[in-house]
C-alpha positions as CSV (number, residue, x, y, z in Angstrom):
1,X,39.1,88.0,50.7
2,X,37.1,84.6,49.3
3,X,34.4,85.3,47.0
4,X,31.6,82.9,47.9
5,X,28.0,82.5,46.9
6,X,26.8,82.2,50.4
7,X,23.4,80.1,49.3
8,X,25.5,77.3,47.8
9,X,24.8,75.2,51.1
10,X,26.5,72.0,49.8
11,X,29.5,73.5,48.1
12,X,30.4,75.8,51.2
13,X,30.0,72.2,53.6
14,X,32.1,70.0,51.2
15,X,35.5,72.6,50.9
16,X,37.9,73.2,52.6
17,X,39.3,76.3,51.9
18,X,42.9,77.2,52.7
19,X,41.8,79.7,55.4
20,X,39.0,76.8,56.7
21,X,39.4,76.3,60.6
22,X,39.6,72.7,60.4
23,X,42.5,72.3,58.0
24,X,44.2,74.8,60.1
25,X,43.3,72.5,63.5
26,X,43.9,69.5,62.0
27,X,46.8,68.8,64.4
28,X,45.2,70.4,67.2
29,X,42.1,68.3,66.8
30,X,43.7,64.5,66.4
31,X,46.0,65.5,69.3
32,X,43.0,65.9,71.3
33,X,41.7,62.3,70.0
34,X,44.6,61.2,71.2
35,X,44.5,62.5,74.6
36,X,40.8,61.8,75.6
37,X,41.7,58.1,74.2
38,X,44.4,57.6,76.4
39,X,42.4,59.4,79.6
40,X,39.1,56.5,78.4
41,X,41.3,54.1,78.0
42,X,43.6,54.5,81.5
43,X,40.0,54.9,83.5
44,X,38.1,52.2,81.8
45,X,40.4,49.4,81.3
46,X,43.3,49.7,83.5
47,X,42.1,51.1,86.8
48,X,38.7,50.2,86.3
49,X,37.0,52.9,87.7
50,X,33.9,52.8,89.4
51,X,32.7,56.6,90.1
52,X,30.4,58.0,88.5
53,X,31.5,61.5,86.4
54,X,29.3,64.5,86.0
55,X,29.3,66.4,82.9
56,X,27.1,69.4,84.7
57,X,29.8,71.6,85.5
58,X,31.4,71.5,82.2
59,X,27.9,72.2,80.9
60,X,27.7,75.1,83.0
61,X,30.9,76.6,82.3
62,X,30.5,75.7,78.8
63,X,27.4,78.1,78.8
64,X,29.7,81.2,80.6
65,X,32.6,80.2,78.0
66,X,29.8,80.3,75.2
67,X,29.3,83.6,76.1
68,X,32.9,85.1,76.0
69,X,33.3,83.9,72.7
70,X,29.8,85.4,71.3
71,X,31.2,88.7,73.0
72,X,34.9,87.7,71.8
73,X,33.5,87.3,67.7
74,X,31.2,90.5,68.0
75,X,33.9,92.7,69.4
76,X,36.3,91.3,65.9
77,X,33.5,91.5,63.7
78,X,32.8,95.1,65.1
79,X,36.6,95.9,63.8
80,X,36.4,94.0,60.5
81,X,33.0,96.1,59.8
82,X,34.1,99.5,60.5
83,X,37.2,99.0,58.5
84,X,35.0,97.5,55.8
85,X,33.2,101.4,56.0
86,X,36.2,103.2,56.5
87,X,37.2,101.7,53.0
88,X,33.7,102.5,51.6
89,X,34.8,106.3,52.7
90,X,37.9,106.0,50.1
91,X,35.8,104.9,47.3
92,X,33.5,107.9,47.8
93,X,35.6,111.0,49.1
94,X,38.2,109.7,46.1
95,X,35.2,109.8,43.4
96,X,33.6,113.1,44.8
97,X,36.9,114.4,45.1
98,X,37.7,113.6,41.6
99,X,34.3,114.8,40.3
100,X,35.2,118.6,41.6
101,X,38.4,119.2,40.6
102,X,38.0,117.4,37.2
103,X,35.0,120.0,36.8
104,X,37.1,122.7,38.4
105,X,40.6,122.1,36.9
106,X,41.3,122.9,33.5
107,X,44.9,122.3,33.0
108,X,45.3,118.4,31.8
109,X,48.9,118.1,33.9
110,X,47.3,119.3,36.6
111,X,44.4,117.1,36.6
112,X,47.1,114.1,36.0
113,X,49.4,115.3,38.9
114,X,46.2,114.9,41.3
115,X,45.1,112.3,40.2
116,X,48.2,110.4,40.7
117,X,48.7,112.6,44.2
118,X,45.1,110.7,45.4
119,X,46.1,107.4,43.3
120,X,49.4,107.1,45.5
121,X,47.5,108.0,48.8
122,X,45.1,104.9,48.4
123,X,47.9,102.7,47.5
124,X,50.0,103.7,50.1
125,X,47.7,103.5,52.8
126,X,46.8,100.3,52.1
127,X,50.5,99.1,52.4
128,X,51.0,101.5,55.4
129,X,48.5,99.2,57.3
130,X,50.0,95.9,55.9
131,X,53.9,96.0,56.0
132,X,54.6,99.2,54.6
133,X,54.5,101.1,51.8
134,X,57.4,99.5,48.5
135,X,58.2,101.2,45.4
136,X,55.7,99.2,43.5
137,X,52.8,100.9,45.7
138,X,53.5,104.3,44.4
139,X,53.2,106.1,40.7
140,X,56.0,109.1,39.8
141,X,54.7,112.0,38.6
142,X,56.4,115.2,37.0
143,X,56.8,116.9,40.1
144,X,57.2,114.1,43.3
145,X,59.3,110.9,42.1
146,X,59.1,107.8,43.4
147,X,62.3,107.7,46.2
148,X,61.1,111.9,47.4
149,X,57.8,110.0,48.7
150,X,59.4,106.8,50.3
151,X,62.0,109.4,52.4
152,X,58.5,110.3,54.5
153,X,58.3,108.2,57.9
154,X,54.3,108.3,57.3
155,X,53.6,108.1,53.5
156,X,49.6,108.9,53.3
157,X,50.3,111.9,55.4
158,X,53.1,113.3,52.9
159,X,51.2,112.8,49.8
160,X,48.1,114.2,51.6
161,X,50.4,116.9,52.6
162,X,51.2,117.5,48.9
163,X,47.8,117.4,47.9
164,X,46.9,120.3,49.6
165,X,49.9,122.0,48.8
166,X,48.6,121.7,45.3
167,X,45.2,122.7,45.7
168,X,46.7,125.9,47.8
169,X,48.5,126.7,45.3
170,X,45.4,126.8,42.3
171,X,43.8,129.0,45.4
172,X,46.4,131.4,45.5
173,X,46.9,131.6,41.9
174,X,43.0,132.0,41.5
175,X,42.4,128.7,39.4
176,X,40.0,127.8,42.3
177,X,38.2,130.4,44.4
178,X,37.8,129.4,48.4
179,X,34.3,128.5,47.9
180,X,35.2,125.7,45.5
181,X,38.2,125.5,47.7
182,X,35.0,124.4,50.6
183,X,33.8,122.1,48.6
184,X,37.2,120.0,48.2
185,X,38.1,120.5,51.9
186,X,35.2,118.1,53.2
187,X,37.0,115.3,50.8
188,X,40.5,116.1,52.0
189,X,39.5,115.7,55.6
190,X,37.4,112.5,55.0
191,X,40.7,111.2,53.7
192,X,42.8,111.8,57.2
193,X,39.3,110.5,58.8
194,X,39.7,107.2,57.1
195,X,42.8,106.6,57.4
196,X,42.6,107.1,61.4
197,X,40.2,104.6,61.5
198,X,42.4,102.0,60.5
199,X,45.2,102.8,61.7
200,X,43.0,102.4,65.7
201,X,41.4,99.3,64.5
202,X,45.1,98.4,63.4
203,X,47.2,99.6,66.2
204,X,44.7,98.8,69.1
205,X,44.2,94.8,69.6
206,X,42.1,93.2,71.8
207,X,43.7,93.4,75.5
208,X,46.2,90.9,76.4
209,X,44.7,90.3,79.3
210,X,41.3,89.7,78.1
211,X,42.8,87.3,75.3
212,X,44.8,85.3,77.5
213,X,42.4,84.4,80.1
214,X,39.8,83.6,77.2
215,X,42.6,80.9,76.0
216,X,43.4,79.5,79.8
217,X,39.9,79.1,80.6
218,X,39.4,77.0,77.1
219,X,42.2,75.2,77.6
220,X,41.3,73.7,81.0
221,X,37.7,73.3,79.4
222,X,38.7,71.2,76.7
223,X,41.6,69.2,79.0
224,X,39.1,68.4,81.9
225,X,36.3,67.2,79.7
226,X,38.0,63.7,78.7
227,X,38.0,62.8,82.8
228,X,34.1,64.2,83.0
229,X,33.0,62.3,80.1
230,X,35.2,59.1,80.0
231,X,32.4,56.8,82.0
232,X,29.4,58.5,80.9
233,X,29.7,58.4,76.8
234,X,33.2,55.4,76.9
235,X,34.9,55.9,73.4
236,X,31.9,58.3,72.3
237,X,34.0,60.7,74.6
238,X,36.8,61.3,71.8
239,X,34.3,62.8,69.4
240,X,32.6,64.6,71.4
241,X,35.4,66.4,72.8
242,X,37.2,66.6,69.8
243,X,34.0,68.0,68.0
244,X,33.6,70.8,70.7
245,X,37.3,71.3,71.1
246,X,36.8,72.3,66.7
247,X,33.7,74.4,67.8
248,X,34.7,76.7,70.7
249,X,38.4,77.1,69.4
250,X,37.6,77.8,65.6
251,X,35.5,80.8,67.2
252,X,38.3,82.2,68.8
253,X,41.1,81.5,65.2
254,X,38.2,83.2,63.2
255,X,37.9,86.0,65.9
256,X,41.8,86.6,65.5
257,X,41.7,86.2,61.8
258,X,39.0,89.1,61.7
259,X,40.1,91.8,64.1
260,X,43.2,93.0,61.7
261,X,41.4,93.4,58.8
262,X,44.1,94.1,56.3
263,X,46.4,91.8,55.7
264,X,46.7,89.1,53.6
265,X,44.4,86.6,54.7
266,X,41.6,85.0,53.2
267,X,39.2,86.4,55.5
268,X,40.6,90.1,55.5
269,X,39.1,93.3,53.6
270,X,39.7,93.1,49.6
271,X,42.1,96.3,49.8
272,X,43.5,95.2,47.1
273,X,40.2,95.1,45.0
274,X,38.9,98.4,46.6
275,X,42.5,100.1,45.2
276,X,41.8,98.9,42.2
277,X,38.2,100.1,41.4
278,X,39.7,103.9,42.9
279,X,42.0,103.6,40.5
280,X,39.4,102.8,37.6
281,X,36.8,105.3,38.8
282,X,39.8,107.9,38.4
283,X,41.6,107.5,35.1
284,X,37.6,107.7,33.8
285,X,36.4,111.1,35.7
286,X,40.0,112.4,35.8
287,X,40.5,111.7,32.0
């Protein structure tokens, strides 16, 4: 994710970013030039047309198409914000979580061996919603190595699993009594919630059918303009279309970019950042 001051007008005009829509549709964009040129050029100077073109329809299907995309960048936005929460909910259930049992564990292996349990389930859950969980995601400990955990199909849900396996056992054994046991559960289960979250934000995209018609319907906008405004604007014509054909499809890259929040882009949740702050927040309380 960029880190930006967003009151530094100037600055965020003038770059140009890796992730910026216009490096991106560079190509896209000087095709375009190139197309309404040659549409000008063919009805101006070679067939000399005479009729006059309208731009009111494209205006008014301009207005409908503005619409779809406002609906199209709310609906990604939507998804990027409720991940954004749903990460939130790891940085709290992890530091409540850690809070309790540091309080109600005495044992200092057994207070690393949890810590490293809920360490492992953040890191791994990030990479579960990326490309999958690696060795380098995940921290041995003295009773689950490294290669046990990467055998599970789903690795949150194993080391969540575990988790509770360990805590069941302190209950049984009478290091925590079921009231304390209360208290944790809350945690636990805000864990699974989380984690659900993403993985519907992550597994459920926008429908096809929604997506592809959105494309069609700004592709014949943008191709049919050059022949509505050719005798109106003359050369004008391949800046304005080229300016709007940057406007209405940078909507829809930057609605795509959005709606699959974790992953690598510049634009996606700092996972990577929230990992690391759990991570802090726990070697201190869990100490």
């Amino acid at each position: 994710m960029v880190i930006y001051n967003p009151k530094d007008w100037w600055k965020l005009i003038l770059s140009f970013p890796k992730s910026d829509t216009f490096r991106i549709m560079l190509p896209g964009i000087v095709g375009i030039a190139v197309y309404t040129f040659a549409i000008v050029y063919t009805e101006r100077e070679l067939i000399h047309a005479q009729f006059n073109n309208t731009t009111t329809i494209h205006a008014m299907v301009g207005f409908v198409l503005s619409m779809l995309l406002v609906f199209r960048t709310n609906t990604a936005y939507d998804r990027w914000w409720e991940g954004r929460k749903a990460w939130g909910g790891f940085v709290n259930s992890s530091r409540n979580l850690a809070i309790k049992l540091s309080a109600i564990i005495k044992d200092a292996d057994d207070k690393k061996r949890l810590k490293i349990l809920i360490q492992n389930f953040i890191s791994s859950s990030k990479s579960h919603l990326r490309s999958g969980v690696t060795k380098n995601d995940l921290i041995a400990s003295d009773k689950y190595s490294v290669d046990e955990i990467l055998e599970a199909k789903h690795v949150p849900n194993y080391l969540m699993k575990k988790l509770v396996y360990e805590l069941n056992g302190y209950l049984e054994s009478g290091q925590i009594s079921s009231t304390q046991m209360l208290m944790i559960n809350s945690e636990i289960q805000s864990f699974s919630d989380n984690l659900g979250v993403c993985e519907r934000i992550k597994k459920t995209p926008i429908p096809y059918s929604y997506s592809i018609f959105l494309k069609k319907i700004l592709f014949i906008y943008i191709a049919s303009m050059p022949f509505g405004f050719a005798m109106e604007f003359g050369y004008w014509s391949i800046f304005i279309v080229s300016m709007l054909f940057y406007i209405f499809a940078s909507i829809e890259l930057i609605a795509e970019e959005i709606e699959d929040p974790f992953g690598y882009d510049d634009n996606d949740l700092p996972t990577d950042q929230i990992s690391e702050v759990i991570k802090q927040d726990l070697d201190e309380i869990m100490a």
